[in-house]
Phi, psi and omega in degrees: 000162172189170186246096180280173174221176176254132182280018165213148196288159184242134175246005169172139061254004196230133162257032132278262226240095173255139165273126160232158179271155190286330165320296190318320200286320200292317212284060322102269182174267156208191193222165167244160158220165182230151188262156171282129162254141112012080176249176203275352180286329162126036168233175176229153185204160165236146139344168159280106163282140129302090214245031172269119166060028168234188191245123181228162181217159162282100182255204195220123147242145186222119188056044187108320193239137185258151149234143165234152172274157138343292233250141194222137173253175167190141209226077173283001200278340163084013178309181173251146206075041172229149221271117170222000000 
């Protein structure tokens, strides 16, 4: 598994809660990923990303080959507890 996030911030089209298509991301701008390790106890982990007001989506690796979904999420809403 892995995570992409957007190296730019998202502001709208909602200000809480955007869905985006990966066209919507790229015409934007670009993105990083990050990969998940593994431990031999059967659990998985990532960094902490920073993902207030960035866009992030899910990817899958299997044998080499990665898939990602279309749909990006982005989280504008600025509640308390939430990580920036």
């Amino acid at each position: 598994m892995g995570i992409d996030r957007s190296n730019f911030t998202v502001t709208g089209p909602n200000a809480d809660h955007n869905w985006l298509r990966t066209h919507e991301v790229e015409a934007r701008g670009t993105w990083d990923y990050c990969e998940v390790t593994a431990g031999s106890n059967g659990t998985y982990s990532t960094p902490r990303i920073d993902g207030a007001h960035r866009a992030v989506r899910v990817c899958i690796l299997h044998n080499g080959g990665r898939q990602c979904t279309n749909v990006w999420y982005a989280d504008n809403d600025d509640d308390s507890g939430d990580w920036s």
